[in-house]
Every structure is written in structure tokens, then in C-alpha cells.
PDB file with one MODEL, atoms N, CA, C and O in Angstrom:
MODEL        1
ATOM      1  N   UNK A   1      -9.006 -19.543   0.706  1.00  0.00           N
ATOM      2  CA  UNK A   1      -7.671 -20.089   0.842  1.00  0.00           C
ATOM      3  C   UNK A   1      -7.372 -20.294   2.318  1.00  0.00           C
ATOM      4  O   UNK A   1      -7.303 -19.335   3.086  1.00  0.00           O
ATOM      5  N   UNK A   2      -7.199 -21.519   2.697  1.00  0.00           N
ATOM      6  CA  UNK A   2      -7.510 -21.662   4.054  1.00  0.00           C
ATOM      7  C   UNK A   2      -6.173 -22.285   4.138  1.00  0.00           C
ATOM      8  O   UNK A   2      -5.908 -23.259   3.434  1.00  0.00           O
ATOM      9  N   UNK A   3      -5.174 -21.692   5.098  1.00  0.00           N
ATOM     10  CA  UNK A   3      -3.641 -22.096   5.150  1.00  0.00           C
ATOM     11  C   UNK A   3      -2.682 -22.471   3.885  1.00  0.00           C
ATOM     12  O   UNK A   3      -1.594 -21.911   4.024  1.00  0.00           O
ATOM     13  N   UNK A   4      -2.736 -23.038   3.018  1.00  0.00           N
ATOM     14  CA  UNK A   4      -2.047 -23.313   2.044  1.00  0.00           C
ATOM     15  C   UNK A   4      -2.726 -23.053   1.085  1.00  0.00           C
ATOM     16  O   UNK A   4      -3.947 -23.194   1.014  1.00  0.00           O
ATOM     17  N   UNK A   5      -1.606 -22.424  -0.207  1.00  0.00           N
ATOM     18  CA  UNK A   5      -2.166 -22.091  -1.560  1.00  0.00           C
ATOM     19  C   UNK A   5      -2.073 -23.086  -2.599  1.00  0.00           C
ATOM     20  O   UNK A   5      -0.962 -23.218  -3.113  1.00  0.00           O
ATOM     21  N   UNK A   6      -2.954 -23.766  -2.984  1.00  0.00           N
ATOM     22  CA  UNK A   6      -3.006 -25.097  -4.063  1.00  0.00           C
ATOM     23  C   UNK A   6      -2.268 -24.561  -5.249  1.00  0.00           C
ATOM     24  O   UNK A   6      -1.931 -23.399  -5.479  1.00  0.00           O
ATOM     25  N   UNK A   7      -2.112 -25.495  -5.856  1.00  0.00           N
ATOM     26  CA  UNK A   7      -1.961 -25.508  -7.704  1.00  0.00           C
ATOM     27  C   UNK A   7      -3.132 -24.717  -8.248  1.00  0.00           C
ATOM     28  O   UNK A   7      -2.887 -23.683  -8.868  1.00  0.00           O
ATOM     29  N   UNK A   8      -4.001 -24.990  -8.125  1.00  0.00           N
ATOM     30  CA  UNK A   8      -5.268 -24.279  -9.056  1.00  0.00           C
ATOM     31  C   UNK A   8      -5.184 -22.437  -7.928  1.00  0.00           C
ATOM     32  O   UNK A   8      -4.863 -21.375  -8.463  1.00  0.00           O
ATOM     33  N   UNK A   9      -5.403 -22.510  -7.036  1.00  0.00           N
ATOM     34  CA  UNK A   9      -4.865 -21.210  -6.486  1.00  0.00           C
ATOM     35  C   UNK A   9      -3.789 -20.242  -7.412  1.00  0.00           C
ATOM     36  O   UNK A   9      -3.816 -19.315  -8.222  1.00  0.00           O
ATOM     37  N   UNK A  10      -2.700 -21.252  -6.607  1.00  0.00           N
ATOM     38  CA  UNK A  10      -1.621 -20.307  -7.322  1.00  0.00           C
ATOM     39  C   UNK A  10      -1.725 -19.794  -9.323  1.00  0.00           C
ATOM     40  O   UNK A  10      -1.573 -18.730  -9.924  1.00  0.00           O
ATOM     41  N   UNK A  11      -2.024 -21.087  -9.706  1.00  0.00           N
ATOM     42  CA  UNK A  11      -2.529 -20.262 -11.420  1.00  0.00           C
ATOM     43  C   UNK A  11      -3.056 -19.339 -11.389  1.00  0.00           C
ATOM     44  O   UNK A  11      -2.625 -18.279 -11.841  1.00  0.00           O
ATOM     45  N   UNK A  12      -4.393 -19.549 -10.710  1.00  0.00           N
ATOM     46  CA  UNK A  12      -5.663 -18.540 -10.320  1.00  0.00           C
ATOM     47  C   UNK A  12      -4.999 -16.777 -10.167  1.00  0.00           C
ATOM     48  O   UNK A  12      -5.421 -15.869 -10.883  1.00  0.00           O
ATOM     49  N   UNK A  13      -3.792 -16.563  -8.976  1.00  0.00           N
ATOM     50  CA  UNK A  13      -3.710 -15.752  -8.893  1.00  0.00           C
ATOM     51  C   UNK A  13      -2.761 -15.631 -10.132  1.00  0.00           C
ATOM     52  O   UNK A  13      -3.432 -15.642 -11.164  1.00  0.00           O
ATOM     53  N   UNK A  14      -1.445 -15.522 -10.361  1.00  0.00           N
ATOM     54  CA  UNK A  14      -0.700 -15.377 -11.580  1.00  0.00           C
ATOM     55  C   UNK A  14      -1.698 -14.972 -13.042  1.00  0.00           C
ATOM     56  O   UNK A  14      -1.398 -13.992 -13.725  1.00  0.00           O
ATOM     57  N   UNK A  15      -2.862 -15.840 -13.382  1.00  0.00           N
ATOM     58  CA  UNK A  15      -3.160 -15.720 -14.487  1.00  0.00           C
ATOM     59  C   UNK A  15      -4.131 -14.078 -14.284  1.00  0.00           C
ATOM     60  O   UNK A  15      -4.328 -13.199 -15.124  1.00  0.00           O
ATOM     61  N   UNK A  16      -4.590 -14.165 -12.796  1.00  0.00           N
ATOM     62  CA  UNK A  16      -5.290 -12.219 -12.705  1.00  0.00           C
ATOM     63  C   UNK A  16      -3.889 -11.526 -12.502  1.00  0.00           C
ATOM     64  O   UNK A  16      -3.895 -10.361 -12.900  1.00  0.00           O
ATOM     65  N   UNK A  17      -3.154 -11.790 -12.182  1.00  0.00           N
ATOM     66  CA  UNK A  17      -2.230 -10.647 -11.988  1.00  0.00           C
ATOM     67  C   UNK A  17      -1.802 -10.665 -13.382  1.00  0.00           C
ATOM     68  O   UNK A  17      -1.405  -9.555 -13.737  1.00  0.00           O
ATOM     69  N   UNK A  18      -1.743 -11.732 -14.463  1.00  0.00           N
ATOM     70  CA  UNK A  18      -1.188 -10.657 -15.351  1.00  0.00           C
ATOM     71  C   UNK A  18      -2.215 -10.059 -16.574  1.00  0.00           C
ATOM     72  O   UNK A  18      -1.889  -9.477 -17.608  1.00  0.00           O
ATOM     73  N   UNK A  19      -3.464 -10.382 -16.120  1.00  0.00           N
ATOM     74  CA  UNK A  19      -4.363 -10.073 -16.821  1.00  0.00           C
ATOM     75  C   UNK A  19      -4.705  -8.516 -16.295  1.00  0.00           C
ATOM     76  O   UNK A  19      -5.053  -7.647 -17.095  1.00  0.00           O
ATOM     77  N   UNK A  20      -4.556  -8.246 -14.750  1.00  0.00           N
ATOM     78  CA  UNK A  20      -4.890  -7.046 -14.417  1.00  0.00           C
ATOM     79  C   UNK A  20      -3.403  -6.419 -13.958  1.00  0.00           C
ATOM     80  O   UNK A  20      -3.327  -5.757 -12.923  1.00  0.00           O
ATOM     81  N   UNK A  21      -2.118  -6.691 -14.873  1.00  0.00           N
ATOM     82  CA  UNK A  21      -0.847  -6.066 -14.113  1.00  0.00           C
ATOM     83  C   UNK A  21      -1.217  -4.662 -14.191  1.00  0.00           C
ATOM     84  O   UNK A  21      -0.721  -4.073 -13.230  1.00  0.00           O
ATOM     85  N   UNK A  22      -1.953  -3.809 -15.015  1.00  0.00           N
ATOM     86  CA  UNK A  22      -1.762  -2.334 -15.130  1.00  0.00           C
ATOM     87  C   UNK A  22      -2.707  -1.787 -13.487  1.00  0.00           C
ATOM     88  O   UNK A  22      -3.040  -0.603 -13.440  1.00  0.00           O
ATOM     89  N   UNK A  23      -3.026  -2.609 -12.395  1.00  0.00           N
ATOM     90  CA  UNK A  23      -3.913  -2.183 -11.712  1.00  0.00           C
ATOM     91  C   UNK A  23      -3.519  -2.628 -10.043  1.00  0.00           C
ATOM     92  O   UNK A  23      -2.646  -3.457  -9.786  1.00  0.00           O
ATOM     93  N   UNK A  24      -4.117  -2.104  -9.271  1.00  0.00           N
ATOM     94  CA  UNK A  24      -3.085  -2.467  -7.935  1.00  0.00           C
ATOM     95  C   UNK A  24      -3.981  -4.249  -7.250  1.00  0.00           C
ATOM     96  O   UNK A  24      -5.135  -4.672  -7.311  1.00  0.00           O
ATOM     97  N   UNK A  25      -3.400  -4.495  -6.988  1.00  0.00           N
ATOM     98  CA  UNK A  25      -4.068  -6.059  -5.661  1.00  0.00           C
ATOM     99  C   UNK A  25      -4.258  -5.390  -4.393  1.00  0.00           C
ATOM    100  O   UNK A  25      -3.165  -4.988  -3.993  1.00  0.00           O
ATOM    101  N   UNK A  26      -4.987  -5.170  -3.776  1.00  0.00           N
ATOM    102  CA  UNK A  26      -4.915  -5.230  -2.328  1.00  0.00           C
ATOM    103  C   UNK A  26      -5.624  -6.852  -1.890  1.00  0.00           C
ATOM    104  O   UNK A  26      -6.562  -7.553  -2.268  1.00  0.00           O
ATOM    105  N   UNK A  27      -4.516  -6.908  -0.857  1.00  0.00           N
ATOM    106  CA  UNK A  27      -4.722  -8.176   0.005  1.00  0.00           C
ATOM    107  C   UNK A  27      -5.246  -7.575   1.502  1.00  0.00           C
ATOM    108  O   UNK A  27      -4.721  -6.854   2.350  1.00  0.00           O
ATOM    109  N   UNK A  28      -6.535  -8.240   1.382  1.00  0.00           N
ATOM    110  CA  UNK A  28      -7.254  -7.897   2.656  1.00  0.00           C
ATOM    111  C   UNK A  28      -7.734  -9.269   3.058  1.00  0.00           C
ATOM    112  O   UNK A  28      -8.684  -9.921   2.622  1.00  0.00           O
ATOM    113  N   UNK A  29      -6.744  -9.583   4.105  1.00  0.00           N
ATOM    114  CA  UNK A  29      -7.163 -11.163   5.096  1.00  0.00           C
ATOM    115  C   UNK A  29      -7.030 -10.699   6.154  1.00  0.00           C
ATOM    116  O   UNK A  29      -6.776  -9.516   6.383  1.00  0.00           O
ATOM    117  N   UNK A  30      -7.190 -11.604   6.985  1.00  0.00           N
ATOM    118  CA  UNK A  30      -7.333 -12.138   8.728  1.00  0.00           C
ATOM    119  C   UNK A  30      -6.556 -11.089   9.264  1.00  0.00           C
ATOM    120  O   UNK A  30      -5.740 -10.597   8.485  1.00  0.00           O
ATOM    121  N   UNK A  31      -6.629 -10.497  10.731  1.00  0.00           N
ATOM    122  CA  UNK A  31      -5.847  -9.948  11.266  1.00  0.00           C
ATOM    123  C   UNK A  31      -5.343 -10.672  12.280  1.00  0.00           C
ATOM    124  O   UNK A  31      -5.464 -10.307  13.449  1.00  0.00           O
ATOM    125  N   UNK A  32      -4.735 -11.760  11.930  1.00  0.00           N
ATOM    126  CA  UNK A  32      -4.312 -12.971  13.131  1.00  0.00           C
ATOM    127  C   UNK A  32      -2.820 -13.351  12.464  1.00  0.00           C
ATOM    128  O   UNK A  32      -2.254 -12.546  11.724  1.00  0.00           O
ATOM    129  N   UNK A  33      -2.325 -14.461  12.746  1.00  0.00           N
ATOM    130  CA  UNK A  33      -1.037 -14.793  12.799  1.00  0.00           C
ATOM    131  C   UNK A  33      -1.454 -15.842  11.162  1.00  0.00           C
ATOM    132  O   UNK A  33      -0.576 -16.226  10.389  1.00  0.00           O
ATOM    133  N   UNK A  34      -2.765 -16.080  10.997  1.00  0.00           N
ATOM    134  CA  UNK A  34      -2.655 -16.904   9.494  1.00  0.00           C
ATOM    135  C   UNK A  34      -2.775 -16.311   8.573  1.00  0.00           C
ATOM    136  O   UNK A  34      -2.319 -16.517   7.448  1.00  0.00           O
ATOM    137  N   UNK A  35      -3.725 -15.098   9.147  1.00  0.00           N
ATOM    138  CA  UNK A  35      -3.840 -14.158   7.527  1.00  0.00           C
ATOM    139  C   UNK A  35      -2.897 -13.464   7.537  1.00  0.00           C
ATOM    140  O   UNK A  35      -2.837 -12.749   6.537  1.00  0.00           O
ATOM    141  N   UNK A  36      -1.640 -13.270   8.640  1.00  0.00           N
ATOM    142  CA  UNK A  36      -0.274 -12.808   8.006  1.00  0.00           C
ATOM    143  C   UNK A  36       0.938 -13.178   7.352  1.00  0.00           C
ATOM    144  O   UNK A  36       1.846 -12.530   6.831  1.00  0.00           O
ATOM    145  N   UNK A  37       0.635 -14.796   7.575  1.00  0.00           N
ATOM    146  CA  UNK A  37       1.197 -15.582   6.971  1.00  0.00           C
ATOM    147  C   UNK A  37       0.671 -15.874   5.427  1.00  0.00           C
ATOM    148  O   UNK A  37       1.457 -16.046   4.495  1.00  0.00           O
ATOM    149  N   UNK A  38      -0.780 -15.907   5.288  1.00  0.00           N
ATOM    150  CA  UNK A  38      -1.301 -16.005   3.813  1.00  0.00           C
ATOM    151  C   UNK A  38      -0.940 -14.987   2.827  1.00  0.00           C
ATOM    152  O   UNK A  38      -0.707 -15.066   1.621  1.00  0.00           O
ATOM    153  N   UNK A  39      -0.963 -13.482   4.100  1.00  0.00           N
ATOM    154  CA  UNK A  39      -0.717 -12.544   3.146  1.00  0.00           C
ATOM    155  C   UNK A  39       0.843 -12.258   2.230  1.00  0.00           C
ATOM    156  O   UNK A  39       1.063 -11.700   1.155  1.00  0.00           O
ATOM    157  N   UNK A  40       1.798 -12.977   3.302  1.00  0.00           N
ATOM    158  CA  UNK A  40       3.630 -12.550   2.808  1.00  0.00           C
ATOM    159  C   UNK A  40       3.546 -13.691   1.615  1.00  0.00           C
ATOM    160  O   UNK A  40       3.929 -13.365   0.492  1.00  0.00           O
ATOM    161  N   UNK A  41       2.950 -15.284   1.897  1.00  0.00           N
ATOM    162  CA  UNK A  41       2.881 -15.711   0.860  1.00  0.00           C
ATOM    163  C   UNK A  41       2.026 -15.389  -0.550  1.00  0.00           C
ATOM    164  O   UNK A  41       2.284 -16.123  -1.503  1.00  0.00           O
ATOM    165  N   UNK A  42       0.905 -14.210  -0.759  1.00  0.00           N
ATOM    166  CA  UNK A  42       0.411 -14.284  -1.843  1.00  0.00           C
ATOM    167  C   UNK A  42       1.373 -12.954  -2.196  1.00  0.00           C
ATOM    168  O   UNK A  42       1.525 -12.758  -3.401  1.00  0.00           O
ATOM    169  N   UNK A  43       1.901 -12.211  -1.472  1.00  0.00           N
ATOM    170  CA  UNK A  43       2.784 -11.317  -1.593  1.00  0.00           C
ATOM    171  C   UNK A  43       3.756 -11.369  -2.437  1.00  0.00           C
ATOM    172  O   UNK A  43       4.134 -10.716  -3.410  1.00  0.00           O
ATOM    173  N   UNK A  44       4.234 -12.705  -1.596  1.00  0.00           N
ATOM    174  CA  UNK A  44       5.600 -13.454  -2.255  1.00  0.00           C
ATOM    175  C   UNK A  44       5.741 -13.451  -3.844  1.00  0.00           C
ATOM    176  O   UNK A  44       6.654 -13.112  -4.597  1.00  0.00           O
ATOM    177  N   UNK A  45       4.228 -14.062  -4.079  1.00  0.00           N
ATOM    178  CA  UNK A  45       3.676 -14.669  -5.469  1.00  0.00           C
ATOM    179  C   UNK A  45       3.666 -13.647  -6.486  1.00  0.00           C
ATOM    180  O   UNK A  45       4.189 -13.981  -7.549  1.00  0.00           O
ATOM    181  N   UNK A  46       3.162 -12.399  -6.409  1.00  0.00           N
ATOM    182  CA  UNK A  46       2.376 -11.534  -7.083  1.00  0.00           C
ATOM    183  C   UNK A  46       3.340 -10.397  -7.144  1.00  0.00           C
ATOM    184  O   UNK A  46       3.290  -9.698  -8.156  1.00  0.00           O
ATOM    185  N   UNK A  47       4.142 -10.126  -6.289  1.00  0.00           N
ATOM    186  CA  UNK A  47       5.481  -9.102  -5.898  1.00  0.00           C
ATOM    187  C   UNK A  47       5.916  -7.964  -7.094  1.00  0.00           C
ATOM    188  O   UNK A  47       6.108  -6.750  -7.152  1.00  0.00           O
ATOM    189  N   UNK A  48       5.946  -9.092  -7.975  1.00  0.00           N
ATOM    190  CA  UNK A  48       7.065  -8.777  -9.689  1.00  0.00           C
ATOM    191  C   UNK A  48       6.396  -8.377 -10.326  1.00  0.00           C
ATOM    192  O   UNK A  48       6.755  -7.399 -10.982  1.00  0.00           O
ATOM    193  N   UNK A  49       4.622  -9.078 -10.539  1.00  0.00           N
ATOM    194  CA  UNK A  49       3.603  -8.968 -11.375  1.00  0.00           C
ATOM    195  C   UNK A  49       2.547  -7.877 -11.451  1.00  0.00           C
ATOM    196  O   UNK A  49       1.788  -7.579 -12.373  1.00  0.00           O
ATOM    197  N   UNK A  50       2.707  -7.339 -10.187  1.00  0.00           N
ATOM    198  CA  UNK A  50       1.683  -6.644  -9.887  1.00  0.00           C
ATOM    199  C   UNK A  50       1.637  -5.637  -8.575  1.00  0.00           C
ATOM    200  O   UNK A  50       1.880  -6.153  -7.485  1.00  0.00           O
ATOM    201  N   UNK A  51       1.253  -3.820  -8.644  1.00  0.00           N
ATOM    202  CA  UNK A  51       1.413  -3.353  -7.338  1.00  0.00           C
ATOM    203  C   UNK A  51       0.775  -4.013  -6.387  1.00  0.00           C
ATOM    204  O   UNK A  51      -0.180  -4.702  -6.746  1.00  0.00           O
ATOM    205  N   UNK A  52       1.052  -3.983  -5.278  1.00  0.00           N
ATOM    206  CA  UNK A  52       0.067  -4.682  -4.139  1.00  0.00           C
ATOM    207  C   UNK A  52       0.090  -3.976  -3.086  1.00  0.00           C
ATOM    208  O   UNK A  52       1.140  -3.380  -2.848  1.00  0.00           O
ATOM    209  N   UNK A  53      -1.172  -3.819  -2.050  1.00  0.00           N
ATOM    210  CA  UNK A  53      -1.531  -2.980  -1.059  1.00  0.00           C
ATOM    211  C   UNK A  53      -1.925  -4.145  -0.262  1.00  0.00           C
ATOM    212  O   UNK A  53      -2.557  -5.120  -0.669  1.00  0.00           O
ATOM    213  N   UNK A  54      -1.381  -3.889   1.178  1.00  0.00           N
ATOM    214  CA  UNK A  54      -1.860  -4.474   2.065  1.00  0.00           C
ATOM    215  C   UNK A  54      -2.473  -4.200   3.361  1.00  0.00           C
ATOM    216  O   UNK A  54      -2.012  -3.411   4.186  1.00  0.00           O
ATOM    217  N   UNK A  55      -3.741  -5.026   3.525  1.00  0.00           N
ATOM    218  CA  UNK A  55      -4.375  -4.114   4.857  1.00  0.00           C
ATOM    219  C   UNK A  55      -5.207  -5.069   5.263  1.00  0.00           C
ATOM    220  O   UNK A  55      -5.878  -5.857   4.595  1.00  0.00           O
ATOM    221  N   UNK A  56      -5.060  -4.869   6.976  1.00  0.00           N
ATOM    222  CA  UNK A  56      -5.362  -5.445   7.998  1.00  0.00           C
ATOM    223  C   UNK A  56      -6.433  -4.369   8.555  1.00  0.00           C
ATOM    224  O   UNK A  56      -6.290  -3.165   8.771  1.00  0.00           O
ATOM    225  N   UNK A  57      -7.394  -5.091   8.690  1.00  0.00           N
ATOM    226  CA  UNK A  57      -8.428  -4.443   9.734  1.00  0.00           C
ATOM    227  C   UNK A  57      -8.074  -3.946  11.363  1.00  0.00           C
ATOM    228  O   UNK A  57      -8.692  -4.410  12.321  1.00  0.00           O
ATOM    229  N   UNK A  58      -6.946  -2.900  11.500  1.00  0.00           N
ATOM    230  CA  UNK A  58      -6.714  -2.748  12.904  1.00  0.00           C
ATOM    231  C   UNK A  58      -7.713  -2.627  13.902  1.00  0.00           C
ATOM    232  O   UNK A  58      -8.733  -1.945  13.801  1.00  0.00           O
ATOM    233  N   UNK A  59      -7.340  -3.385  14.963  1.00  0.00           N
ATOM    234  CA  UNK A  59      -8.461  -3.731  16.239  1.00  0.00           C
ATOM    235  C   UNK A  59      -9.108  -4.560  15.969  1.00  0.00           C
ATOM    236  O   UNK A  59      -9.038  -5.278  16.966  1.00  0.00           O
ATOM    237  N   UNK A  60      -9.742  -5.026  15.289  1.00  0.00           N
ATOM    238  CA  UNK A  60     -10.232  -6.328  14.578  1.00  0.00           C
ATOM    239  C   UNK A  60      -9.895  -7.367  14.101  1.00  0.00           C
ATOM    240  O   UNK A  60      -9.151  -7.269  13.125  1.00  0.00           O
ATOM    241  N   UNK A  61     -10.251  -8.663  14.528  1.00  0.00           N
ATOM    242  CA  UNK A  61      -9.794 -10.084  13.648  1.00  0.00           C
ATOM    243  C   UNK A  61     -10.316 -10.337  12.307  1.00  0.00           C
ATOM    244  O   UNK A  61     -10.252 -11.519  11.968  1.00  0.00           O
ATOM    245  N   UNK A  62     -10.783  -9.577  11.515  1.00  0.00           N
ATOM    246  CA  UNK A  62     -11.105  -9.756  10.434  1.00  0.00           C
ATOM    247  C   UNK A  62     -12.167  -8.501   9.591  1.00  0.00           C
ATOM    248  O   UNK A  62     -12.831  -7.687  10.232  1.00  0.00           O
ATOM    249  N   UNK A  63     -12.153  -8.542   8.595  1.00  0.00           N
ATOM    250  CA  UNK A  63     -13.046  -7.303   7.570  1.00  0.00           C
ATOM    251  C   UNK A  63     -14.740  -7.521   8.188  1.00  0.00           C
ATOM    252  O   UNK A  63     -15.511  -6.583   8.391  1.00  0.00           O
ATOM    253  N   UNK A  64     -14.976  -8.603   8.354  1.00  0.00           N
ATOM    254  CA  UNK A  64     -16.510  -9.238   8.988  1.00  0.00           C
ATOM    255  C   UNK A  64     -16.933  -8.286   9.988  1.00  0.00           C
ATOM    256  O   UNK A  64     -17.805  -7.417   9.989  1.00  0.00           O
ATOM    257  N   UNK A  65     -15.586  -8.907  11.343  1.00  0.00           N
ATOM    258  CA  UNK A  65     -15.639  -7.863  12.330  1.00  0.00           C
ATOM    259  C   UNK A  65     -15.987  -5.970  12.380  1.00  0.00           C
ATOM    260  O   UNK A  65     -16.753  -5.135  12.862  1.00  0.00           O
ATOM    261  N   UNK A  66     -15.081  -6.090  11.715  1.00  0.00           N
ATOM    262  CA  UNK A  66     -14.810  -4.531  11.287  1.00  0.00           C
ATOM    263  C   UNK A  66     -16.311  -3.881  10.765  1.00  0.00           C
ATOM    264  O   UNK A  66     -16.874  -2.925  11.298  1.00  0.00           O
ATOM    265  N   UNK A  67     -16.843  -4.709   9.497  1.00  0.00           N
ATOM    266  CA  UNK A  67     -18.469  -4.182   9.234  1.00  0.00           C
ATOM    267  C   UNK A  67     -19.124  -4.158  10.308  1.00  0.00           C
ATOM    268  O   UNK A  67     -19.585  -3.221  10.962  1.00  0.00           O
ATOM    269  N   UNK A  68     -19.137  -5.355  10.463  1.00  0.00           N
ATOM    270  CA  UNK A  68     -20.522  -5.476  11.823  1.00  0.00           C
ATOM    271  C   UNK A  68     -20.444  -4.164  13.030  1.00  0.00           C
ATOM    272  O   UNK A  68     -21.272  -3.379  13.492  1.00  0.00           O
ATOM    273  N   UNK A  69     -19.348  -4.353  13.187  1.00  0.00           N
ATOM    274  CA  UNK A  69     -19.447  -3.007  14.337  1.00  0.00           C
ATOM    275  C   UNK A  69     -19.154  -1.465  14.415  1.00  0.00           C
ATOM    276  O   UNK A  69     -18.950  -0.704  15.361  1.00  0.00           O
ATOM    277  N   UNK A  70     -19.229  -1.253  12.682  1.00  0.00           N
ATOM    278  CA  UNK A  70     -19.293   0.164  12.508  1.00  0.00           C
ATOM    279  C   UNK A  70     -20.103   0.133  11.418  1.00  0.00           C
ATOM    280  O   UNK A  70     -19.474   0.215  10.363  1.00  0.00           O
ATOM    281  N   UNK A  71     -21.252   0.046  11.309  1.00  0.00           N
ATOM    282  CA  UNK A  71     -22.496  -0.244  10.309  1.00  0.00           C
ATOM    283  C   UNK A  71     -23.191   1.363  10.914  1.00  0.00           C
ATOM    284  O   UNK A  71     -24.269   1.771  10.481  1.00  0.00           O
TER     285      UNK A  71
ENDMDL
END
């Protein structure tokens, strides 16, 4: 999901959230200014439907980062 969430996206998530409502979402994106923006919007989406956890790779721009340099 690269800046904006499509039509087939947004179903996508709605139809797992209510297939998995008894279970939590964590949203793990970017640690930059887009994956905080992706994240309030899938947030937005999923809010009602489903618990959600959110987490940012601190010190790091991304989960990639984060492996590679504590392997």
C-alpha cells in the first residue's frame, strides 16, 4: 500500500477484520511521516472492527532496517 488505500484494499482489509474480529491487527509500517500517515488511515478503517496495536520500529526507518542490524 503505497500512499493511498484503493477500493480492492480497503475491502481487503474490512473483509479480514471481520473475519478475524475476535483477534488483535497490529500495524507495523514505515517509521517516516508516510507510514504514519498510512497507519492513522488503516486505523481510521479498522478502529470499530477490530483491536489494533501499533508499532514503529524506534531508531529505525523501517522493520527491514531494524532486522538487518540486530541479526
Amino acid at each position: 500500500m503505497a500512499g493511498e488505500i484503493g477500493k480492492f484494499q480497503l475491502e481487503l482489509l474490512q473483509k479480514l477484520a471481520q473475519k478475524y474480529s475476535k483477534k488483535a491487527f497490529i500495524i507495523a509500517l514505515d517509521n517516516d511521516t508516510a507510514g504514519e500517515k498510512m497507519t492513522e488511515k488503516i486505523y481510521n478503517i479498522l478502529k470499530n472492527l477490530v483491536k489494533i496495536e501499533i508499532k514503529f520500529p524506534e531508531k529505525y526507518k523501517d522493520w527491514n532496517d531494524y532486522i538487518e542490524k540486530n541479526k
